[in-house]
HTML snippet that shows the backbone in 3Dmol.js (N, CA, C, O; Angstrom):
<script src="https://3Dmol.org/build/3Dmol-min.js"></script>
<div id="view" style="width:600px;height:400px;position:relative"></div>
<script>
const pdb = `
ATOM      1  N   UNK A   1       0.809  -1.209   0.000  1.00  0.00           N
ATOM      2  CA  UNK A   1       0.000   0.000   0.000  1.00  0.00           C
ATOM      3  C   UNK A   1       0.856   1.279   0.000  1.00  0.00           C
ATOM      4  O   UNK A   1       0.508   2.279  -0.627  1.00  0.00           O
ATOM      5  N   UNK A   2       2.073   1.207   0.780  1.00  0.00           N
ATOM      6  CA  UNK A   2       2.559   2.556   0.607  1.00  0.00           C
ATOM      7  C   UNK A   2       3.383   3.275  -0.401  1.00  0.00           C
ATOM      8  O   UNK A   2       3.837   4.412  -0.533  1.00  0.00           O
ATOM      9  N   UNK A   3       3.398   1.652  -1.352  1.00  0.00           N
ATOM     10  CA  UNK A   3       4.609   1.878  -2.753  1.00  0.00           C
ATOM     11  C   UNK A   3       3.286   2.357  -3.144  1.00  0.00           C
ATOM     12  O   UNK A   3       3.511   3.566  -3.195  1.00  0.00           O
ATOM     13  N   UNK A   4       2.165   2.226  -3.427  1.00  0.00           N
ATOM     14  CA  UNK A   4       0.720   3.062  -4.619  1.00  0.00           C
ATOM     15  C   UNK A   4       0.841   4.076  -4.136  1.00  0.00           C
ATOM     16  O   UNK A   4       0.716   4.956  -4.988  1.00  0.00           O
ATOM     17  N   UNK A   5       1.086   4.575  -2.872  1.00  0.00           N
ATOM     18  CA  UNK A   5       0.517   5.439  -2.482  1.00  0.00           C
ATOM     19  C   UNK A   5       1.778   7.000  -2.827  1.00  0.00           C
ATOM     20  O   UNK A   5       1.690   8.220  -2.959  1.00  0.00           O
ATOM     21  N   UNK A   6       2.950   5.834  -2.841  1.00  0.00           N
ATOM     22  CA  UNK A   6       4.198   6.961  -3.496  1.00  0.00           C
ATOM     23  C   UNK A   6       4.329   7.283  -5.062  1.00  0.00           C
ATOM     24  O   UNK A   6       5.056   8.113  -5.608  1.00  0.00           O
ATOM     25  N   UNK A   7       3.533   6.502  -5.549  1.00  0.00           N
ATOM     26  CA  UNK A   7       3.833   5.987  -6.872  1.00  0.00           C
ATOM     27  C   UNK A   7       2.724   7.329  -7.566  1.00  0.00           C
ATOM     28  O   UNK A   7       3.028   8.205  -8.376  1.00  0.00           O
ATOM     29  N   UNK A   8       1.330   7.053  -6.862  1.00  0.00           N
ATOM     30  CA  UNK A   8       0.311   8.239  -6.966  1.00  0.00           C
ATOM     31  C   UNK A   8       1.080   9.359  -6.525  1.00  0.00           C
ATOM     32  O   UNK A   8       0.819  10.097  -7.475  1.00  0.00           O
ATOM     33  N   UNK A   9       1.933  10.131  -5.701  1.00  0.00           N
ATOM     34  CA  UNK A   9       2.217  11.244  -5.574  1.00  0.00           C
ATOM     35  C   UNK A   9       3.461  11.268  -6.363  1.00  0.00           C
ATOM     36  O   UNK A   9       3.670  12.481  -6.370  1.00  0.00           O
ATOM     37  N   UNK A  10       4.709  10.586  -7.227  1.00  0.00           N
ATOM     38  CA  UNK A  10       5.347  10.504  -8.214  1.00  0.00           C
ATOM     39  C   UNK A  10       4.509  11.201  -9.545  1.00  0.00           C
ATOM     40  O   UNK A  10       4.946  11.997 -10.376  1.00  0.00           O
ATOM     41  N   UNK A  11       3.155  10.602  -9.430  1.00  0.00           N
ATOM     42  CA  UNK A  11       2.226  10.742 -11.193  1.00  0.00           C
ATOM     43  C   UNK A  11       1.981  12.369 -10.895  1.00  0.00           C
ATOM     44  O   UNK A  11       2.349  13.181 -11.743  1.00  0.00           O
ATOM     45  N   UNK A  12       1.544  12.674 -10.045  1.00  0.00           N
ATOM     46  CA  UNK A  12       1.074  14.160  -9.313  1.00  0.00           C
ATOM     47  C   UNK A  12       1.602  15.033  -9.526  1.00  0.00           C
ATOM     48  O   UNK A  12       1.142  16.060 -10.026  1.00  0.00           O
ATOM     49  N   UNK A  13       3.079  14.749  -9.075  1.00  0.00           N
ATOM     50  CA  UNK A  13       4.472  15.460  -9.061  1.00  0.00           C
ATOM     51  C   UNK A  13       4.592  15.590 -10.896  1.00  0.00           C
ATOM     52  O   UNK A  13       4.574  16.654 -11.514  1.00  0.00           O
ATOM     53  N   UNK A  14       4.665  14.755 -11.261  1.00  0.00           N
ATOM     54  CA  UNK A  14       5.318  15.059 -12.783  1.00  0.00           C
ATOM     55  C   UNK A  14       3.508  15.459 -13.289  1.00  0.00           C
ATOM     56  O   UNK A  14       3.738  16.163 -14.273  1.00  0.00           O
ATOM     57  N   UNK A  15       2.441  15.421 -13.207  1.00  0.00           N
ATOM     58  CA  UNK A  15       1.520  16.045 -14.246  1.00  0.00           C
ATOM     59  C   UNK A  15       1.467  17.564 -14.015  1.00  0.00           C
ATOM     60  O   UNK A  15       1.041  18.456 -14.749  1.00  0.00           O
ATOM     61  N   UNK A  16       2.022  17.610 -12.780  1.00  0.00           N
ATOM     62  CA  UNK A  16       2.324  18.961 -11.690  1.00  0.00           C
ATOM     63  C   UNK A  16       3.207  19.913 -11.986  1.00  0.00           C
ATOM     64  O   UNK A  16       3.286  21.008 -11.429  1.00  0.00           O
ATOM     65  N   UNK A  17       3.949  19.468 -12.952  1.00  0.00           N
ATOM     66  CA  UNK A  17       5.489  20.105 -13.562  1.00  0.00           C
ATOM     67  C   UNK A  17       6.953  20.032 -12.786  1.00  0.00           C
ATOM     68  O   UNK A  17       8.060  20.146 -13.311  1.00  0.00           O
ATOM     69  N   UNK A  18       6.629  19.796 -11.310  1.00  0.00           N
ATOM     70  CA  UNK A  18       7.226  19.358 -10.399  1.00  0.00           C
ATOM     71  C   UNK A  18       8.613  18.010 -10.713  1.00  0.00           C
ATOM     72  O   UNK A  18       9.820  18.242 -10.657  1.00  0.00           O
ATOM     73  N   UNK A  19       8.322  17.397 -10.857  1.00  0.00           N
ATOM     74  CA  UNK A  19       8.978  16.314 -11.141  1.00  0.00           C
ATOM     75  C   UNK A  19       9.392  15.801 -12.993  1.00  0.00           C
ATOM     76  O   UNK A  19       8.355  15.524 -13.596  1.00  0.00           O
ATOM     77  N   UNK A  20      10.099  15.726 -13.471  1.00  0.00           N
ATOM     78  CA  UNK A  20      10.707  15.113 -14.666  1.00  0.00           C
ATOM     79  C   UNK A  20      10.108  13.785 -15.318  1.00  0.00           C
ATOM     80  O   UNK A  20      10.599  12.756 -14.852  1.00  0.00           O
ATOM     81  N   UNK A  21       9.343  13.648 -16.100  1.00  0.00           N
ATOM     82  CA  UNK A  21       8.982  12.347 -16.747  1.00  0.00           C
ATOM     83  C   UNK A  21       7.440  13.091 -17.902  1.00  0.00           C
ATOM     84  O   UNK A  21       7.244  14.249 -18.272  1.00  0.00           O
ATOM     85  N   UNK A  22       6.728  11.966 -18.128  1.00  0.00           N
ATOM     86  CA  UNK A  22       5.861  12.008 -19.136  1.00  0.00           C
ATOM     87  C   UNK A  22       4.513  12.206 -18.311  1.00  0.00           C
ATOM     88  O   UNK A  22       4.138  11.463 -17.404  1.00  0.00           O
ATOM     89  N   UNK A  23       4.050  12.992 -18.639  1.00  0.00           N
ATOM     90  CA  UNK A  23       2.917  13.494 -18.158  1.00  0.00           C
ATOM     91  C   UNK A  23       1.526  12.110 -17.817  1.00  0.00           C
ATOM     92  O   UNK A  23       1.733  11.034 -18.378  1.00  0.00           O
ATOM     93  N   UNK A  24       0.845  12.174 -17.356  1.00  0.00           N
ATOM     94  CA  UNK A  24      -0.347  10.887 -17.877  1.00  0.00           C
ATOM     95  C   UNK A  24      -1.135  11.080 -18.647  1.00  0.00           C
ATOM     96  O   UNK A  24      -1.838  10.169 -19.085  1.00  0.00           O
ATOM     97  N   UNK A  25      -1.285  12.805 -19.179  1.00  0.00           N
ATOM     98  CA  UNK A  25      -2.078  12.810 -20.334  1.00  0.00           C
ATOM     99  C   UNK A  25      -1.051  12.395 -21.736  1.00  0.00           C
ATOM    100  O   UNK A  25      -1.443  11.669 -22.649  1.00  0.00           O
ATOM    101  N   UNK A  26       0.057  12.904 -21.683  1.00  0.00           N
ATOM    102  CA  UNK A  26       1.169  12.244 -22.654  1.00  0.00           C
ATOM    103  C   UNK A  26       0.947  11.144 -22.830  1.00  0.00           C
ATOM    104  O   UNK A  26       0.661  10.700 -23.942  1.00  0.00           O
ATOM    105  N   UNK A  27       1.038  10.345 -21.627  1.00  0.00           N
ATOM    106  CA  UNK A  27       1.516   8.987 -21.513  1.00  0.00           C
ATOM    107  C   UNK A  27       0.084   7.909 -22.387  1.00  0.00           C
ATOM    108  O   UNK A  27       0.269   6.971 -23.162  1.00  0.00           O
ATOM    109  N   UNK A  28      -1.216   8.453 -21.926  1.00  0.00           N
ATOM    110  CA  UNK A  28      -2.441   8.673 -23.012  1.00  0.00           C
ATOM    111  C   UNK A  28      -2.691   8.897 -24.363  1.00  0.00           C
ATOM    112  O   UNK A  28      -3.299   8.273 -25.232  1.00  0.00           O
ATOM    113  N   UNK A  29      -2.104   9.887 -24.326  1.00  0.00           N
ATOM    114  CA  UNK A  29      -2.033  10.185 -25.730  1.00  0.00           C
ATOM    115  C   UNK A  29      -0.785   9.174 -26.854  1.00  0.00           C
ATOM    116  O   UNK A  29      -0.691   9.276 -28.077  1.00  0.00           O
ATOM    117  N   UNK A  30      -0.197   8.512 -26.193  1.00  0.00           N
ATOM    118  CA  UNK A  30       1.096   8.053 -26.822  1.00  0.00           C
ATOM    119  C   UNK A  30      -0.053   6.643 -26.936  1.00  0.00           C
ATOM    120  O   UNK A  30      -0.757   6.463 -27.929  1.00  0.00           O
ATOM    121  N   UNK A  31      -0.057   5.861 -25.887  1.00  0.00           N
ATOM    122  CA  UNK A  31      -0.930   4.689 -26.089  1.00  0.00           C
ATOM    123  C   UNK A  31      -1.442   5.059 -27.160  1.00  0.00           C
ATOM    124  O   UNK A  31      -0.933   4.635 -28.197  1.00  0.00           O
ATOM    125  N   UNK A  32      -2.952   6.234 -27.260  1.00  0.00           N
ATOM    126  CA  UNK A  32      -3.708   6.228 -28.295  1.00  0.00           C
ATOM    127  C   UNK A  32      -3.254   6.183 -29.636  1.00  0.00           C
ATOM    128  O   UNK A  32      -4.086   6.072 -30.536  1.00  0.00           O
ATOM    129  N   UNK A  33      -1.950   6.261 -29.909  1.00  0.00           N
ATOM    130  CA  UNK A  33      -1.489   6.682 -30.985  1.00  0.00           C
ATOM    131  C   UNK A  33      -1.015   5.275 -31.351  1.00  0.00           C
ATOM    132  O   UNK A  33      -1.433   4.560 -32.261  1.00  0.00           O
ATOM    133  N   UNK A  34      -0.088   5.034 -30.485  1.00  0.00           N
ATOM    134  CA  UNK A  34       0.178   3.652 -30.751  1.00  0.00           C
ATOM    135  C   UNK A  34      -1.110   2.204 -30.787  1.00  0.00           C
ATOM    136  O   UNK A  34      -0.980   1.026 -31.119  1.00  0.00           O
ATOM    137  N   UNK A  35      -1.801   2.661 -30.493  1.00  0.00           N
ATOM    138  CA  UNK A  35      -3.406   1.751 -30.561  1.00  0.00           C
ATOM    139  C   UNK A  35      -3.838   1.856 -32.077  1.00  0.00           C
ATOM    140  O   UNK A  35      -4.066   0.822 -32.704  1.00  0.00           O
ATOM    141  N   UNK A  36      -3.946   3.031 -32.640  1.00  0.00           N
ATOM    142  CA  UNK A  36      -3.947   3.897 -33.893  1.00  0.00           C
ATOM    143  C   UNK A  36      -2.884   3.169 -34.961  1.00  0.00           C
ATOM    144  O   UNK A  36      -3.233   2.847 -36.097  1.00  0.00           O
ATOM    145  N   UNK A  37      -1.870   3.009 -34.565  1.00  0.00           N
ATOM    146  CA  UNK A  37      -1.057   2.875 -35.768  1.00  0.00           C
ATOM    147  C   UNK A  37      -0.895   1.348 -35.967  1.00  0.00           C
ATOM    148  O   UNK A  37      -0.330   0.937 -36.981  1.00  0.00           O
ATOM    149  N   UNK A  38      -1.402   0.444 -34.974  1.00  0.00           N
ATOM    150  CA  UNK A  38      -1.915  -0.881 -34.953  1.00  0.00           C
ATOM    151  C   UNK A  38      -2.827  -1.006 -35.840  1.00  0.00           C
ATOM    152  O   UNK A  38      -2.561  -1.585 -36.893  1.00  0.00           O
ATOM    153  N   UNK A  39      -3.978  -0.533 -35.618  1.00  0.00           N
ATOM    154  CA  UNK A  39      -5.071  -0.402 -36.477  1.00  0.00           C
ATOM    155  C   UNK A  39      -4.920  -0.342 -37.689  1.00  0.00           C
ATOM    156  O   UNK A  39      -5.112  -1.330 -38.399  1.00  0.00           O
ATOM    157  N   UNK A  40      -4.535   0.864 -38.183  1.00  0.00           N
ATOM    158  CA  UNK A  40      -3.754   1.320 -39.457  1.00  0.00           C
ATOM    159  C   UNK A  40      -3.370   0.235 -39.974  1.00  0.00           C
ATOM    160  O   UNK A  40      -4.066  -0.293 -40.841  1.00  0.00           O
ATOM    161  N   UNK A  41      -1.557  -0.631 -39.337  1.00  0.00           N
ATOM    162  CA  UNK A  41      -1.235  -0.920 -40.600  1.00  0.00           C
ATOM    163  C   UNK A  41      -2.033  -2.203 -40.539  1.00  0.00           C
ATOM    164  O   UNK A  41      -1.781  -2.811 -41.579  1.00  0.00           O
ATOM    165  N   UNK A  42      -2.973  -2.966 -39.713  1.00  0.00           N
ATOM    166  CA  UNK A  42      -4.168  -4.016 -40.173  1.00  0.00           C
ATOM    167  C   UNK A  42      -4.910  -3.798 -40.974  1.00  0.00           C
ATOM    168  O   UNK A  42      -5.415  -4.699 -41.644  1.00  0.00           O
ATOM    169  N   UNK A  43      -5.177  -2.583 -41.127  1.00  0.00           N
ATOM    170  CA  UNK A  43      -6.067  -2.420 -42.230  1.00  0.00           C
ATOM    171  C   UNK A  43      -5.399  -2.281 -43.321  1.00  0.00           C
ATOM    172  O   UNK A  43      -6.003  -2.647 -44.329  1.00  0.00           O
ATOM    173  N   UNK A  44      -4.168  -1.804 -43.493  1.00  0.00           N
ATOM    174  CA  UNK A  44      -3.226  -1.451 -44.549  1.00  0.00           C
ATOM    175  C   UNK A  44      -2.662  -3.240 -45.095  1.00  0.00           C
ATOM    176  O   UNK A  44      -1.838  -3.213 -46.009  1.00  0.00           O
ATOM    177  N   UNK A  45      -2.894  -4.065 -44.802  1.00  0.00           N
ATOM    178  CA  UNK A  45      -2.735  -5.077 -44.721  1.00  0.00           C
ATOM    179  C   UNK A  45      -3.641  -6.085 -45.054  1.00  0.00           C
ATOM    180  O   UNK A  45      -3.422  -7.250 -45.384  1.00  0.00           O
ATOM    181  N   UNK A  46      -4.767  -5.429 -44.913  1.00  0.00           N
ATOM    182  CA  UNK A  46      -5.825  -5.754 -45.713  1.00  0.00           C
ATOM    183  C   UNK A  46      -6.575  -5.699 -47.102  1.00  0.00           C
ATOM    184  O   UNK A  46      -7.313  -6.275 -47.902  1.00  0.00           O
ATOM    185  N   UNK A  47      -5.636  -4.271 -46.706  1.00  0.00           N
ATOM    186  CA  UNK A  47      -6.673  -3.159 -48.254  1.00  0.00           C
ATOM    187  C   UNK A  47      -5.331  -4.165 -49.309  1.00  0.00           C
ATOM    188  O   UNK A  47      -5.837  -4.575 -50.353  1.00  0.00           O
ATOM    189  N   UNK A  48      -3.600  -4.613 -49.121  1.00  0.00           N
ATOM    190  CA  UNK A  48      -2.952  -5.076 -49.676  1.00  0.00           C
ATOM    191  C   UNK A  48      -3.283  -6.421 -49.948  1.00  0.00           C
ATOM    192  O   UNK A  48      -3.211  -7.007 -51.028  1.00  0.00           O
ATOM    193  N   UNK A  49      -3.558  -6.737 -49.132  1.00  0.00           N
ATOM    194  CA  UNK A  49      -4.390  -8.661 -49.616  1.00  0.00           C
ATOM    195  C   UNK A  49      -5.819  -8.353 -50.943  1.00  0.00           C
ATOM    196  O   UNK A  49      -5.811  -8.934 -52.029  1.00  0.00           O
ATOM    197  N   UNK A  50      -6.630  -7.616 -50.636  1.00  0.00           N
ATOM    198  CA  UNK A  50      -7.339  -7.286 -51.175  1.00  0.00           C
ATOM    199  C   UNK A  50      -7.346  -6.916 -53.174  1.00  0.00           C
ATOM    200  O   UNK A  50      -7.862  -7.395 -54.184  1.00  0.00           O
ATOM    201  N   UNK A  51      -6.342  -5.687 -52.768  1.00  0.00           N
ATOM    202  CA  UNK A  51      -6.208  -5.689 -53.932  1.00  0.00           C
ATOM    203  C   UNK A  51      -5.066  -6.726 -54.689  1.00  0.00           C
ATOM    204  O   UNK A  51      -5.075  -6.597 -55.914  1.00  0.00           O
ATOM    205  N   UNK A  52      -4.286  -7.525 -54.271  1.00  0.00           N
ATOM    206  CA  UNK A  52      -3.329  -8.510 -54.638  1.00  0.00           C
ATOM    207  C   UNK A  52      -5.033  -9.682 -55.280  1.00  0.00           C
ATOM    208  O   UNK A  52      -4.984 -10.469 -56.226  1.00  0.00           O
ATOM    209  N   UNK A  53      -6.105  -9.448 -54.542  1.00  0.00           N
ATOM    210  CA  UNK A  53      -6.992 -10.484 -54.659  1.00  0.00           C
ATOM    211  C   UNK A  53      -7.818  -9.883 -56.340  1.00  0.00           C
ATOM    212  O   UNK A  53      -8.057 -10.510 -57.372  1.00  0.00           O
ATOM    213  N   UNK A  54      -8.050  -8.487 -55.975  1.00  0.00           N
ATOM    214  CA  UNK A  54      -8.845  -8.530 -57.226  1.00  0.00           C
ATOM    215  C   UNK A  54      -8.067  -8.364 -58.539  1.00  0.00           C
ATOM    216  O   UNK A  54      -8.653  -8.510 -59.612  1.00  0.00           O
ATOM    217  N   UNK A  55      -6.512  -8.006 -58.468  1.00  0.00           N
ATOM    218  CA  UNK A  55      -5.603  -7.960 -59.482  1.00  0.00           C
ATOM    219  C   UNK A  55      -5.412  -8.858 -60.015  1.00  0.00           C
ATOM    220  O   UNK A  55      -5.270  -8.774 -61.235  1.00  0.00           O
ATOM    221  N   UNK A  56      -5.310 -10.243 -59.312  1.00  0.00           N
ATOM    222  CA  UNK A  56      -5.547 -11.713 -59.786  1.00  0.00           C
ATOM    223  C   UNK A  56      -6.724 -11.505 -60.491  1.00  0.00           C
ATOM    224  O   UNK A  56      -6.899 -11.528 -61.709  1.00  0.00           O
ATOM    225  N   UNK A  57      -7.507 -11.301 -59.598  1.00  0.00           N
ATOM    226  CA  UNK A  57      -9.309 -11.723 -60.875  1.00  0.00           C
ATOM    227  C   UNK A  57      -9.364 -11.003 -61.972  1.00  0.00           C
ATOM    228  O   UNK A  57     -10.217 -11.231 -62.829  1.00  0.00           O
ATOM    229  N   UNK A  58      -8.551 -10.131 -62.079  1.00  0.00           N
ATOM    230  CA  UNK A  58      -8.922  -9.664 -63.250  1.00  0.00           C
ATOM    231  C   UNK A  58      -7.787 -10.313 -64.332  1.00  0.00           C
ATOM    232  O   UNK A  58      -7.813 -10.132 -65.550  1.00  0.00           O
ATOM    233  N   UNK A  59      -7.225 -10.763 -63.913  1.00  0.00           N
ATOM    234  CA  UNK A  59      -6.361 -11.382 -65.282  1.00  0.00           C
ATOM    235  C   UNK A  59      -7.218 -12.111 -66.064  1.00  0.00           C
ATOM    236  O   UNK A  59      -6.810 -12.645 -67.096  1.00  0.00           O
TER     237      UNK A  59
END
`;
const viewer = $3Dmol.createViewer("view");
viewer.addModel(pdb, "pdb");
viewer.setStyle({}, {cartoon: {color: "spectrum"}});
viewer.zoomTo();
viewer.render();
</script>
């Protein structure tokens, strides 16, 4: 309990400007992005199967 409880005033300290590191809205925003660019290249990976599929059919 008292490592959360340092760990919560560590996150405080740095969203605070106080302390040195990545903010938790940063740290948010980076996930989202990286969640994002997962997405992306699956779909980019798709749209490439895809058209590899109808380039065949049309021969």
């Amino acid at each position: 309990m008292p490592q959360t409880l340092n760990e919560w005033v560590k996150r405080a300290e740095v969203d605070a400007g106080v302390r040195e590191g990545m903010t938790a809205s940063a740290a948010q925003r980076v996930k989202d992005l990286e969640r994002e660019v997962r997405e992306l290249r699956k779909a980019n990976e798709i749209l490439k199967l895809a058209s590899a599929f109808f380039a065949r059919a049309e021969r």
